[in-house]
C-alpha positions in Angstrom: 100.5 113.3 122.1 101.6 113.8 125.7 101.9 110.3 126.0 104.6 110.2 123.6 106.2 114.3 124.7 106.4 114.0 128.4 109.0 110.7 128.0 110.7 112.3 125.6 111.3 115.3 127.2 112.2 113.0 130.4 115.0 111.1 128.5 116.5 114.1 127.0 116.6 115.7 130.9 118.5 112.2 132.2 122.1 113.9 131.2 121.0 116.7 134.0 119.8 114.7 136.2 121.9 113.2 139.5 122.0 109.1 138.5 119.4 108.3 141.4 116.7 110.1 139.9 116.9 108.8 136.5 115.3 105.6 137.6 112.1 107.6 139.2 111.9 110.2 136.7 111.4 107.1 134.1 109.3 105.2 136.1 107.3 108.3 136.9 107.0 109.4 132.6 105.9 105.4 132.0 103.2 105.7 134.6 101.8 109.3 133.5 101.9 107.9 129.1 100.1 104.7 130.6 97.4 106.7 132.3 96.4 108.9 129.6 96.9 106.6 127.2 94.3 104.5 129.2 91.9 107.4 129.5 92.0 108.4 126.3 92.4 106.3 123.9 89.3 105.0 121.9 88.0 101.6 121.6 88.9 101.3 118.3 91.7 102.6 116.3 90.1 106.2 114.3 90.5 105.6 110.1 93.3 107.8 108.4 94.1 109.0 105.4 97.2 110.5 105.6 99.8 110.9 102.7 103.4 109.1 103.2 105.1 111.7 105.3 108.7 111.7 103.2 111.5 112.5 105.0 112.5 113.2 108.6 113.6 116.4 107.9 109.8 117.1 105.7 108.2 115.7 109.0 110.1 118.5 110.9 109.8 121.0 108.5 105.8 120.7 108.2 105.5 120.5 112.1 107.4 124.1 112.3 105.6 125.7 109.6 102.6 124.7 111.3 104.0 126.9 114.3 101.6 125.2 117.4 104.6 123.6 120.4 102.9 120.1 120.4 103.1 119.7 116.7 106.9 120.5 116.6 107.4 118.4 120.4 105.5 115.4 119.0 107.3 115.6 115.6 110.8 116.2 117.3 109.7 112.9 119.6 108.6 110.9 116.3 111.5 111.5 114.5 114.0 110.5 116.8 112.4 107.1 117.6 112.1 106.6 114.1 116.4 107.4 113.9 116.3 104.2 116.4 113.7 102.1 115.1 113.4 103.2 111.5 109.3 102.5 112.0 107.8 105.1 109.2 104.4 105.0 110.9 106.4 107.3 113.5 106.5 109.8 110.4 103.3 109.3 109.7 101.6 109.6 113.4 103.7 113.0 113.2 102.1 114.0 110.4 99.0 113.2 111.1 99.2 115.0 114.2 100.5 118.5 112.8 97.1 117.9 110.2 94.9 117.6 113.0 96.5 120.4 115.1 96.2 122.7 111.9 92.0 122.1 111.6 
């Protein structure tokens, strides 16, 4: 989940940010998801069983009534990659999160 927050939350600072540092500040958020995503990811990918997630908007709105920050940061980051990339496994790796948040 951090892996996929902390970048986000880089790019949106950029516009803030004096032009030199936008370069560091993105190499530094690409180095920090590649190390945990290294220490933490498992071997192999864990099963799922997650219902199609529906809309952004649904994917939002579950994330918020689920209340917890990383939920609604990790949904907010999934649903605007999927406005660029229109990948709906996005929607669904936000839904699965909020789920396993909410156990």
């Amino acid at each position: 989940m951090h892996a996929a927050t902390a970048p986000a939350a880089v790019l949106r600072t950029l516009p803030a940010l004096p032009p030199d540092l936008h370069g560091p500040s993105l190499a530094a958020a690409w180095a920090a998801a590649a190390a945990v995503t290294a220490a933490y990811s498992p071997a192999t990918p864990a099963g799922r069983e997650v219902p199609a997630p529906g809309s952004p908007a649904e994917v939002m709105r579950r994330a918020a009534d689920d209340g917890d920050a990383h939920a609604i940061k990790f949904a907010d980051a999934a649903v605007e990659a999927y406005g660029v990339t229109g990948d709906p496994e996005l929607l669904v790796a936000a839904d699965h999160a909020t789920v396993l948040i909410s156990s």
